[in-house]
PALUM-174088 format. One record per residue (C-alpha): residue number from 1; residue in one letter; x, y, z. Coordinates in steps of 0.25 Angstrom, whole numbers, padded with zeros to 4 digits. Layout:
PALUM-174088
{k=NUM, r=A, xx=X, yy=Y, zz=Z}
...
***
This chain:
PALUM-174088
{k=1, r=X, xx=0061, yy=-0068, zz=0008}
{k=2, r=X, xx=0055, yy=-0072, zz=-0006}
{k=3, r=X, xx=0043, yy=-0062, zz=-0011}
{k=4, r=X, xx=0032, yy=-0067, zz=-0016}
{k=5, r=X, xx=0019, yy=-0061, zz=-0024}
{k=6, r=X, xx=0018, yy=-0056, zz=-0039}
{k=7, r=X, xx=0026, yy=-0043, zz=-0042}
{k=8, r=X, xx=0023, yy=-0033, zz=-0055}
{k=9, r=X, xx=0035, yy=-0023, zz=-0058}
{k=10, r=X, xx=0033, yy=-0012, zz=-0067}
{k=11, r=X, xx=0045, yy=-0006, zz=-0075}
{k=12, r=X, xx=0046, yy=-0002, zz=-0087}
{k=13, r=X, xx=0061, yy=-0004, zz=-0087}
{k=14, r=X, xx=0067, yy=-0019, zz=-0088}
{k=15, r=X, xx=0076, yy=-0019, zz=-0080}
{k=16, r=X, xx=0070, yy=-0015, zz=-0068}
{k=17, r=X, xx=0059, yy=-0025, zz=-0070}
{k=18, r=X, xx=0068, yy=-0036, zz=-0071}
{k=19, r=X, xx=0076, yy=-0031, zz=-0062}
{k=20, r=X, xx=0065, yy=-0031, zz=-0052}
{k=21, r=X, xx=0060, yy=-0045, zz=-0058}
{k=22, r=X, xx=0070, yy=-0053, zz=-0056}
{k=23, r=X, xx=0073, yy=-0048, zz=-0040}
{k=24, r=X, xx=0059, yy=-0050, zz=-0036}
{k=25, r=X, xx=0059, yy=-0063, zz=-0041}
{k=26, r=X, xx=0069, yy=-0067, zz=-0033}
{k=27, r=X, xx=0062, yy=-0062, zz=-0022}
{k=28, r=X, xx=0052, yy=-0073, zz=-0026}
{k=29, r=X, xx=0043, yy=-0060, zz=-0033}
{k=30, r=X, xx=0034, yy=-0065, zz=-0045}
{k=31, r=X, xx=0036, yy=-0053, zz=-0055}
{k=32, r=X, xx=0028, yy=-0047, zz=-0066}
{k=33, r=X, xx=0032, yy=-0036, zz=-0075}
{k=34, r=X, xx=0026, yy=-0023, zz=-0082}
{k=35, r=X, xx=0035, yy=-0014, zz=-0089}
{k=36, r=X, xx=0024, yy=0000, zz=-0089}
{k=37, r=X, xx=0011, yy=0004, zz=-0079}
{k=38, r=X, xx=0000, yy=-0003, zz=-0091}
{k=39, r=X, xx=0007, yy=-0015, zz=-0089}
{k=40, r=X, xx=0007, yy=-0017, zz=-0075}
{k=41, r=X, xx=-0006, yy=-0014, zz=-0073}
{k=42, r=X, xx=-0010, yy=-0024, zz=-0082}
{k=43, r=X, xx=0000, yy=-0033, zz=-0074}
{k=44, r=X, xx=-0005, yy=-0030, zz=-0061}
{k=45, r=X, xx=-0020, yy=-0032, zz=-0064}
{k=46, r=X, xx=-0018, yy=-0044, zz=-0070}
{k=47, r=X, xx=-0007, yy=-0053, zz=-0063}
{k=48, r=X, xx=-0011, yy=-0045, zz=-0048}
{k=49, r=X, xx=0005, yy=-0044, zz=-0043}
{k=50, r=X, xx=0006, yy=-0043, zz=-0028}
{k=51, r=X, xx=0014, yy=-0030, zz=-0030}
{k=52, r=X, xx=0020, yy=-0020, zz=-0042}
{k=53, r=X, xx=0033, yy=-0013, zz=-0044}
{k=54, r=X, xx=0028, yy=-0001, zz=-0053}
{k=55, r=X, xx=0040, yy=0008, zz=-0057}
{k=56, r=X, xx=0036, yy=0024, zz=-0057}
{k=57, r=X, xx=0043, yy=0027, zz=-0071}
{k=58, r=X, xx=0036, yy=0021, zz=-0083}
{k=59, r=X, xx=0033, yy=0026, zz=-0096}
{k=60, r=X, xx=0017, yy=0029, zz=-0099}
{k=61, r=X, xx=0012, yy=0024, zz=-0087}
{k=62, r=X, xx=0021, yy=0027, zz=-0075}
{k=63, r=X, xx=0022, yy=0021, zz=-0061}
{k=64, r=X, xx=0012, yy=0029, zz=-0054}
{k=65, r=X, xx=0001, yy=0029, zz=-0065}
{k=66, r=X, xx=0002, yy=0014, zz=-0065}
{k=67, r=X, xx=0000, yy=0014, zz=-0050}
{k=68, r=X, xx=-0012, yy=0024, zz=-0050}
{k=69, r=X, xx=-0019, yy=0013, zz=-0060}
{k=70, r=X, xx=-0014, yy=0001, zz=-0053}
{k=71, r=X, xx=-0021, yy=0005, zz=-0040}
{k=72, r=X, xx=-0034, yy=0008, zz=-0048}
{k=73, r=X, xx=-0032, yy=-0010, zz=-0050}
{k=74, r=X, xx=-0024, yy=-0013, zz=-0038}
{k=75, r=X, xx=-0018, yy=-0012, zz=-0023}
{k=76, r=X, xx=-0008, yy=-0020, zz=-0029}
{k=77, r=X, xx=0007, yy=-0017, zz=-0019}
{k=78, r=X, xx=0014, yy=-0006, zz=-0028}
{k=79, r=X, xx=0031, yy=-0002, zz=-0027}
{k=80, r=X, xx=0033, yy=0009, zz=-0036}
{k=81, r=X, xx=0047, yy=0011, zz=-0042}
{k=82, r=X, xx=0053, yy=0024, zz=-0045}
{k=83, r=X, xx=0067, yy=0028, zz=-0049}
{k=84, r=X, xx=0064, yy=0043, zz=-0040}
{k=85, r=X, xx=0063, yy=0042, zz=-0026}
{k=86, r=X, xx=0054, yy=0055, zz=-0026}
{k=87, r=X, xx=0044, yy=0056, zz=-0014}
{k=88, r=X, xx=0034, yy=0060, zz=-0022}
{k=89, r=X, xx=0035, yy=0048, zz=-0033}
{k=90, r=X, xx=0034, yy=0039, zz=-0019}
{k=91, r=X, xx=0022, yy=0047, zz=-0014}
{k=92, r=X, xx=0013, yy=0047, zz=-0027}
{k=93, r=X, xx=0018, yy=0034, zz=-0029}
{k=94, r=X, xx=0012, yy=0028, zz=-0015}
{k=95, r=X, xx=0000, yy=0039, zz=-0017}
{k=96, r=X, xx=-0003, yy=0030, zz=-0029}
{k=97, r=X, xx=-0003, yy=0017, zz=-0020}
{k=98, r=X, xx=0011, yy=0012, zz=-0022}
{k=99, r=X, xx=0016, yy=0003, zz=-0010}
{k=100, r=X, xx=0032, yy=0008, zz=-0011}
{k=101, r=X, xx=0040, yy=0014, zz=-0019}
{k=102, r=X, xx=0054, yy=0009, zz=-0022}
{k=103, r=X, xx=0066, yy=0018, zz=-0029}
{k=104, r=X, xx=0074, yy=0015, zz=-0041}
{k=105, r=X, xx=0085, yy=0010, zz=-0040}
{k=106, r=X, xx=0082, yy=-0001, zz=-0030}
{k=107, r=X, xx=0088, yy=-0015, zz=-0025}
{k=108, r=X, xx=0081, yy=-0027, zz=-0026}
{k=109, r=X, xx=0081, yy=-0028, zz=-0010}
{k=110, r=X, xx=0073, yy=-0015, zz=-0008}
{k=111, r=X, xx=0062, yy=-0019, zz=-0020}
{k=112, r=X, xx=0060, yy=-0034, zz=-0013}
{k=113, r=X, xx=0060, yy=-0026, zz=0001}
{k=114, r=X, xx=0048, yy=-0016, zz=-0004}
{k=115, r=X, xx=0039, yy=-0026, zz=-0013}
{k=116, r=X, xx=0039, yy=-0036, zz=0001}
{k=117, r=X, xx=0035, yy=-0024, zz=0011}
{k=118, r=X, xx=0025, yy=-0019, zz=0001}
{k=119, r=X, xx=0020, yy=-0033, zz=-0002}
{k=120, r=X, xx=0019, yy=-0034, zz=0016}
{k=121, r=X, xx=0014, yy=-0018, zz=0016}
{k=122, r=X, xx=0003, yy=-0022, zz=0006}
{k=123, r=X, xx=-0003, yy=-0035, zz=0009}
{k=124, r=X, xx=-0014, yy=-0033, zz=0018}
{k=125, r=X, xx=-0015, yy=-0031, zz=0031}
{k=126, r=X, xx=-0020, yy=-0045, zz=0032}
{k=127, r=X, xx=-0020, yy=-0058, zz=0025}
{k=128, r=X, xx=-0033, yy=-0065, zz=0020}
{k=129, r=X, xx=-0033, yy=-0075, zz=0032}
{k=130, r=X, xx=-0029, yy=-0064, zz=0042}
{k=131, r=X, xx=-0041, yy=-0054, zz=0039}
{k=132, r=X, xx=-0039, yy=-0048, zz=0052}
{k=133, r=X, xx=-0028, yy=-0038, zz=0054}
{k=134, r=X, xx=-0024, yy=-0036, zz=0072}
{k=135, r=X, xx=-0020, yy=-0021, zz=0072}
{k=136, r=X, xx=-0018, yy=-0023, zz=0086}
{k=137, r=X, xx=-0024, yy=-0028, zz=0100}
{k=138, r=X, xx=-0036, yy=-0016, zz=0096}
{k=139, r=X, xx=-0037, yy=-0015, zz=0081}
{k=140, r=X, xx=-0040, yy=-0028, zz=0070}
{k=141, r=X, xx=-0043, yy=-0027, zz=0056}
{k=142, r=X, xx=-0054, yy=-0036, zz=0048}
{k=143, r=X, xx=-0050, yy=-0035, zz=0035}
{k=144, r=X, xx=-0061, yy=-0046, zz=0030}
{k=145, r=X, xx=-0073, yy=-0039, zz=0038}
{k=146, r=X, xx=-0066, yy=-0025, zz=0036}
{k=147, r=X, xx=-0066, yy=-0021, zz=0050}
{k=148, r=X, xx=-0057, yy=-0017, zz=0063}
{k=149, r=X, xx=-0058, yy=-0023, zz=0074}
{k=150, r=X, xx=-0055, yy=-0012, zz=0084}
{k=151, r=X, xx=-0054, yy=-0019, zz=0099}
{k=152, r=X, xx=-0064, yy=-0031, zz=0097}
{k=153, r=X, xx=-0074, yy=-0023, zz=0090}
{k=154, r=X, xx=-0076, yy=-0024, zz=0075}
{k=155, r=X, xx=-0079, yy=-0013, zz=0068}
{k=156, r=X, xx=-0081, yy=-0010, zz=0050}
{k=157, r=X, xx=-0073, yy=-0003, zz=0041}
{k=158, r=X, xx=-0081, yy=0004, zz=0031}
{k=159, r=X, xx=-0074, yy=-0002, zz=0017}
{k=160, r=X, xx=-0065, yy=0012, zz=0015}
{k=161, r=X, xx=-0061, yy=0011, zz=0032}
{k=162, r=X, xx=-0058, yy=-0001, zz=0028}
{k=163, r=X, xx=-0049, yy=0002, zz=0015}
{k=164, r=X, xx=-0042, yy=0013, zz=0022}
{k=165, r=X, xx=-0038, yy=0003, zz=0034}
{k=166, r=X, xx=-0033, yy=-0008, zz=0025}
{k=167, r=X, xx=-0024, yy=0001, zz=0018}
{k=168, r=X, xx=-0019, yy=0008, zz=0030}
{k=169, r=X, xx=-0016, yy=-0007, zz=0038}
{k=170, r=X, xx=-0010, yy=-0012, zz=0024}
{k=171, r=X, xx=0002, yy=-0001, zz=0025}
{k=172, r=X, xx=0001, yy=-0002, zz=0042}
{k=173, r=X, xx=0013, yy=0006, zz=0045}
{k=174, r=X, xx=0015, yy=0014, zz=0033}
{k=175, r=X, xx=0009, yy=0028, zz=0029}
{k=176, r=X, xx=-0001, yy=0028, zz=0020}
{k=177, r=X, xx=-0002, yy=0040, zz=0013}
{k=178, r=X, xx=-0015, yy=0048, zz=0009}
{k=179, r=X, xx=-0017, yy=0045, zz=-0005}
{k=180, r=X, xx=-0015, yy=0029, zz=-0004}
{k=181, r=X, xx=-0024, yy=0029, zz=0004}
{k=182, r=X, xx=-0034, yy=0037, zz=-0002}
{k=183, r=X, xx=-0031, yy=0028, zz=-0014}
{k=184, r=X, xx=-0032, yy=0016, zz=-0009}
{k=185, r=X, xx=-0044, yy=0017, zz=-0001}
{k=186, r=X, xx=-0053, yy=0026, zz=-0009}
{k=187, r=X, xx=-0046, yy=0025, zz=-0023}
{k=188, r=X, xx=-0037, yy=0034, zz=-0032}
{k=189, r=X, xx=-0048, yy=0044, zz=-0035}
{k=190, r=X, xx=-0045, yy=0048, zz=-0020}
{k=191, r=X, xx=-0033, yy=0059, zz=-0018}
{k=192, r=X, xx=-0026, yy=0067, zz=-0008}
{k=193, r=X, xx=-0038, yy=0077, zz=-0007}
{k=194, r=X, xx=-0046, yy=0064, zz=-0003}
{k=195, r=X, xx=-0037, yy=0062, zz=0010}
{k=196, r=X, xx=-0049, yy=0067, zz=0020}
{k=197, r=X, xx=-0058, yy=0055, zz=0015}
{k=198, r=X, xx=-0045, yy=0047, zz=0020}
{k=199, r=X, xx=-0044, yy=0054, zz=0033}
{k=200, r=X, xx=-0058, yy=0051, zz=0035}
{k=201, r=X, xx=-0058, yy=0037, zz=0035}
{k=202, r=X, xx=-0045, yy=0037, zz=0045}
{k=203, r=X, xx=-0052, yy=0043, zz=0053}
{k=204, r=X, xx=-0066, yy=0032, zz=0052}
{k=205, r=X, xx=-0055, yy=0022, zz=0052}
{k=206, r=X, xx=-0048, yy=0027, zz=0064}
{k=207, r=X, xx=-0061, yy=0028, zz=0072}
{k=208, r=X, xx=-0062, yy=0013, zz=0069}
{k=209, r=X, xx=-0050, yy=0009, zz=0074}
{k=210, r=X, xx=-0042, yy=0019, zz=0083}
{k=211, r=X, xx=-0043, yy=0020, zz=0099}
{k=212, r=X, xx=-0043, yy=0035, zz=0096}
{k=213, r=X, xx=-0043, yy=0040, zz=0082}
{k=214, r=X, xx=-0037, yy=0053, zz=0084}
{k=215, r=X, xx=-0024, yy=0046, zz=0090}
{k=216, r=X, xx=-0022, yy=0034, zz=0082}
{k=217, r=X, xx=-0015, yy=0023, zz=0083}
{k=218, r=X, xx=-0019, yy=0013, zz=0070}
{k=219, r=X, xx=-0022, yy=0024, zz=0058}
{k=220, r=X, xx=-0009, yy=0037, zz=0058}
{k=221, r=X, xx=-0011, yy=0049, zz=0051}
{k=222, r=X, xx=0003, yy=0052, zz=0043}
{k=223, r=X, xx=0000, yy=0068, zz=0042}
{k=224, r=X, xx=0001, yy=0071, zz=0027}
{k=225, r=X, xx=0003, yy=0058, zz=0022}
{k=226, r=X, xx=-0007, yy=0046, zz=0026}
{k=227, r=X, xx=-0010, yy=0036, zz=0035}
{k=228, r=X, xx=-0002, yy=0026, zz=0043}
{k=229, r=X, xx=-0010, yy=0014, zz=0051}
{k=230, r=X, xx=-0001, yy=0008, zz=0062}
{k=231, r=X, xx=0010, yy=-0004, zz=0058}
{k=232, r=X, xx=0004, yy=-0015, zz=0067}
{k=233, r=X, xx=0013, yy=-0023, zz=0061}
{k=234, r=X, xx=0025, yy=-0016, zz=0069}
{k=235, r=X, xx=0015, yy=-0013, zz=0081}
{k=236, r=X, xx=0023, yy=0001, zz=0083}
{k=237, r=X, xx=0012, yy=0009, zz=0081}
{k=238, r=X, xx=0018, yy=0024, zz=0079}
{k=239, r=X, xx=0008, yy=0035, zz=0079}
{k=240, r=X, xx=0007, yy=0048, zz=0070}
{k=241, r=X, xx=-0008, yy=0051, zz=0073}
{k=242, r=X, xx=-0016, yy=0061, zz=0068}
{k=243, r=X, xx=-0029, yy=0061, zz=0060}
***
């Protein structure tokens, strides 16, 4: 199936940006280039892609510092390169707000394969004429009215509930750890040390919406890593629980 959507790849190497290039656009990609973290900053503010490829390993500005200050700009979908497949690279990497992480080398297949399940992953968790999100027989989401619809009864998500929800529904299925969250809902001066401030607004938003909030079944506890809100999609709920 043919991409679509406007893609910005950042390497500071040629050949890998042509590379890259000339597969996506087979794909049906539109491509843009930068060639270090200044330039694609610029980029992305001004021509607004749908998703970057940002490599780690750049001179003067690398991968990560370029992602710290696109996130200051953007929520824009993020696929980091790197040529190590180091855990921790991954971890600050997704700490940082990227979407994926791929490994150097790489096949054309498994790029195309990650950019169209971060593009799905990343988005929203309803469209603009489908502003209201069924969960399930109990549970809706208003996204217009910023509200939950918890079995018939409407009730308001203070604007921070109502963040934390979004970004927990956006990646349904998927862990997401501590620091993303964090970032992403109350910005990057917020840290690890900031995690109980998170854990206090699981536990308001889990008294909106769970039949019983110490045993959910919508919003998981990942001990030591995050949060995980239920894959709807798949309707096989899973359960790890806690608080």
């Amino acid at each position: 199936m043919a991409g679509d959507g406007l893609i910005l790849v950042v390497d500071d190497e040629p050949r890998m940006t042509r590379f890259i290039r000339m597969n996506l656009e087979l794909e049906g990609y539109r491509v843009i280039e930068a060639h270090d973290g200044i330039e694609a900053l610029d980029r992305a503010r001004r021509e607004l892609p749908d998703l970057i490829i940002l490599d780690v390993m750049m001179p003067e500005l690398n991968g990560f510092e370029t992602l710290r200050m696109l996130r200051d700009i953007s929520n824009v979908p993020v696929i980091m390169l790197t040529v190590r497949a180091d855990e921790e690279d991954k971890v600050r990497g997704l700490e940082l707000g990227a979407d994926d992480y791929v490994t150097k080398p790489f096949g054309a297949r498994e790029l195309a394969s990650r950019i169209k399940a971060v593009l799905r992953r990343t988005q929203g968790p309803a469209g603009p004429e489908e502003s209201i999100l069924e969960i399930d027989d109990r549970l809706s989401i208003d996204f217009n009215k910023r509200e939950v619809i918890v079995e018939g009864e409407r009730l308001h998500l203070r604007p921070t509930e109502f963040r934390l929800l979004y970004h927990l529904v956006e990646n349904s299925g998927w862990v997401v750890p501590h620091e993303a969250l964090l970032s992403k809902v109350w910005g990057y001066e917020y840290g690890a040390d900031e995690i109980q401030n998170l854990r206090l607004y699981i536990s308001y938003l889990r008294k909106k919406i769970e039949p019983d909030p110490s045993n959910p079944q919508y919003i998981f506890t990942e001990i030591g890593t995050g949060y995980r809100f239920v894959d709807f999609r798949q309707q096989e709920p899973g359960s790890s629980g806690g608080t």
